[in-house]
C-alpha positions as CSV (number, residue, x, y, z in Angstrom):
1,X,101.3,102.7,84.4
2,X,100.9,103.4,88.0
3,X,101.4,106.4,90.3
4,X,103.4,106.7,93.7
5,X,103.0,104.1,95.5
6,X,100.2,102.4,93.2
7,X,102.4,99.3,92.8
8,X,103.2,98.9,96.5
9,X,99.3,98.3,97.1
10,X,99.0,96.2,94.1
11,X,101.7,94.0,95.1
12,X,100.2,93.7,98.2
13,X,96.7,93.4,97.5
14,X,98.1,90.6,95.3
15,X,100.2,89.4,98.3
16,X,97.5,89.0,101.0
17,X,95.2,86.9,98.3
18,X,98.2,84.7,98.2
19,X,102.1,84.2,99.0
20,X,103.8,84.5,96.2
21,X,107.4,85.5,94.5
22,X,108.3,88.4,92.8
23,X,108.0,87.2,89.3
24,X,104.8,85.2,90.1
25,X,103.5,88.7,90.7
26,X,105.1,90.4,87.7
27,X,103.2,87.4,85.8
28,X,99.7,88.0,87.2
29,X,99.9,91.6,86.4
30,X,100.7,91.1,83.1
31,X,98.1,88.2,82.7
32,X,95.4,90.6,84.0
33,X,96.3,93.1,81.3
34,X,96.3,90.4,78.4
35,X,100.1,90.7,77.9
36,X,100.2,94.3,77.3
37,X,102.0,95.3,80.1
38,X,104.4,93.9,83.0
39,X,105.9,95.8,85.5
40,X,109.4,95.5,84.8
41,X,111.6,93.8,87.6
42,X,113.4,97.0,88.3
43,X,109.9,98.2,89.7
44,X,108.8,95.0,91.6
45,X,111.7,94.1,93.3
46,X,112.9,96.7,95.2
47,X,109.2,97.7,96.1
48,X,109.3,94.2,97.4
49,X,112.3,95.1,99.3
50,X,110.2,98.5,100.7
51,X,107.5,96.6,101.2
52,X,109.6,93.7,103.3
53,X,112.2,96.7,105.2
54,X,108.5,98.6,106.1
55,X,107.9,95.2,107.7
56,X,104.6,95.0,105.3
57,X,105.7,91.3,103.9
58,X,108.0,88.4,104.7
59,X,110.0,86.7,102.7
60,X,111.3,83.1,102.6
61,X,114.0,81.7,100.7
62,X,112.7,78.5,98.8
63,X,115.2,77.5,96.4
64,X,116.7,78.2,93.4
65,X,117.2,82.1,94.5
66,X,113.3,82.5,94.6
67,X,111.9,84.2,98.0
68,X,108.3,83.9,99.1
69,X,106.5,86.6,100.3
70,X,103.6,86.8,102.4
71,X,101.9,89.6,104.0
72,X,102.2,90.3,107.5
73,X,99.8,91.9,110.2
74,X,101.3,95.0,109.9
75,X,100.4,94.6,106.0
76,X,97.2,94.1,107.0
77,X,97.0,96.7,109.1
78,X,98.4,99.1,106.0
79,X,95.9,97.2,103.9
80,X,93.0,98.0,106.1
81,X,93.9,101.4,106.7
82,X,94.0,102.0,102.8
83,X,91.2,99.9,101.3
84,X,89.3,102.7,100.0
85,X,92.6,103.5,98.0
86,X,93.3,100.3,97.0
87,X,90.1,98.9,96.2
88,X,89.8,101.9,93.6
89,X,93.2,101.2,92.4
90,X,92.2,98.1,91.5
91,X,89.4,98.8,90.0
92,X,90.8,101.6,88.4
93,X,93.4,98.8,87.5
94,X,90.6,96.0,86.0
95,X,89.3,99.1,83.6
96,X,92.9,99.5,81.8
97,X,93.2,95.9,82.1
98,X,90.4,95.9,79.6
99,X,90.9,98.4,77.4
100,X,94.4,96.4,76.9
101,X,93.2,93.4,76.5
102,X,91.1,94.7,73.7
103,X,94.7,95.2,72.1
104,X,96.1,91.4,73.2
105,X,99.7,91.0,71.9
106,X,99.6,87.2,69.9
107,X,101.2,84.4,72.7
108,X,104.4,83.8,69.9
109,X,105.5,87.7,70.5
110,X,104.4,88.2,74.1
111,X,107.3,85.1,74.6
112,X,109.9,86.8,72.0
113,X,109.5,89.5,74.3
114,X,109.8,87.7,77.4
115,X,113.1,85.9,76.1
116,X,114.7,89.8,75.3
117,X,113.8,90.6,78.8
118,X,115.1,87.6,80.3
119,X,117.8,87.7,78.3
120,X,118.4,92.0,79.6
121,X,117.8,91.2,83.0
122,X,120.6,88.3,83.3
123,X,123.1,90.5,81.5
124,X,122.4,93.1,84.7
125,X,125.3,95.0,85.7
126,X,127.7,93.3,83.3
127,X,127.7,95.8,80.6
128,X,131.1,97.3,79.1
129,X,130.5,100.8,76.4
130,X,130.3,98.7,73.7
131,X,127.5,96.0,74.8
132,X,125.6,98.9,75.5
133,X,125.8,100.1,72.0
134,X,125.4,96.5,70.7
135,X,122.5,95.8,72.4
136,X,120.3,99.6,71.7
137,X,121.5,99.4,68.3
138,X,119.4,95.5,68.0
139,X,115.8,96.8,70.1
140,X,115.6,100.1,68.3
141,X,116.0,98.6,64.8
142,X,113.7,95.7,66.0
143,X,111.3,98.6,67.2
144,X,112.0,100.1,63.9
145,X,111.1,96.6,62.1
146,X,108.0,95.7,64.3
147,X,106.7,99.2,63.5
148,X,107.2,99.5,60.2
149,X,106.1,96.2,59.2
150,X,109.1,95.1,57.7
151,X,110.7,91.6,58.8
């Protein structure tokens, strides 16, 4: 969905309108494009990290694991120096945003989805040869299923 270094900008574009935490942000961009798409947290996070080691953001700690980020003036700075780029990202951004919307995936599937995901994403680097196999062998028949209709 984006190019190199497309999401950094988003993120902080996003970031400077308001602090937020990484899934916050994964949330909005997905909001914007009607559920159609969210960057997936392999993306966010460790452009989060870039963006925090580049000394573009801060974070903060607030409980329950969550960080806060907020932009810094060196993020600023960045910001300024790129607004051309990033205001036509985002615009660029609010155009596919609409064409997706146009395509909205119903609330009921958009949270399935969110639950595999969720469900993925805590089973992270805890994955034997067979899990592995498990799991593929359960998304591409549901992939099968969803796009054939069948149930």
């Amino acid at each position: 969905m984006f190019g190199h270094g497309d999401l950094r900008l988003v993120l902080l574009v996003m970031i400077q309108e308001k602090p937020r935490h990484g899934y916050d942000l994964i949330r909005a961009i997905e909001d914007k494009f009607g559920g159609a798409y969210a960057p997936s947290p392999g993306a966010v996070y460790p452009t989060l990290t870039l963006l925090e080691e580049q000394d573009h953001v801060r974070s903060e700690a607030v409980g329950g694991g969550k960080k806060l980020y907020t932009i810094t003036p060196e993020g600023e700075a960045f910001l300024a120096a790129n607004r051309d780029t990033a205001d036509a990202l985002m615009a660029r951004m609010d155009v596919a945003a609409s064409a997706f919307r146009g395509r909205s995936t119903p609330d009921a599937v958009r949270e399935a989805y969110h639950t595999m995901r969720h469900a993925l994403h805590l089973r992270a680097g805890h994955w034997t040869s067979e899990e592995i196999a498990r799991v593929r062998a359960i998304i591409e028949k549901a992939a099968r299923d969803i796009a054939g209709g069948q149930g």
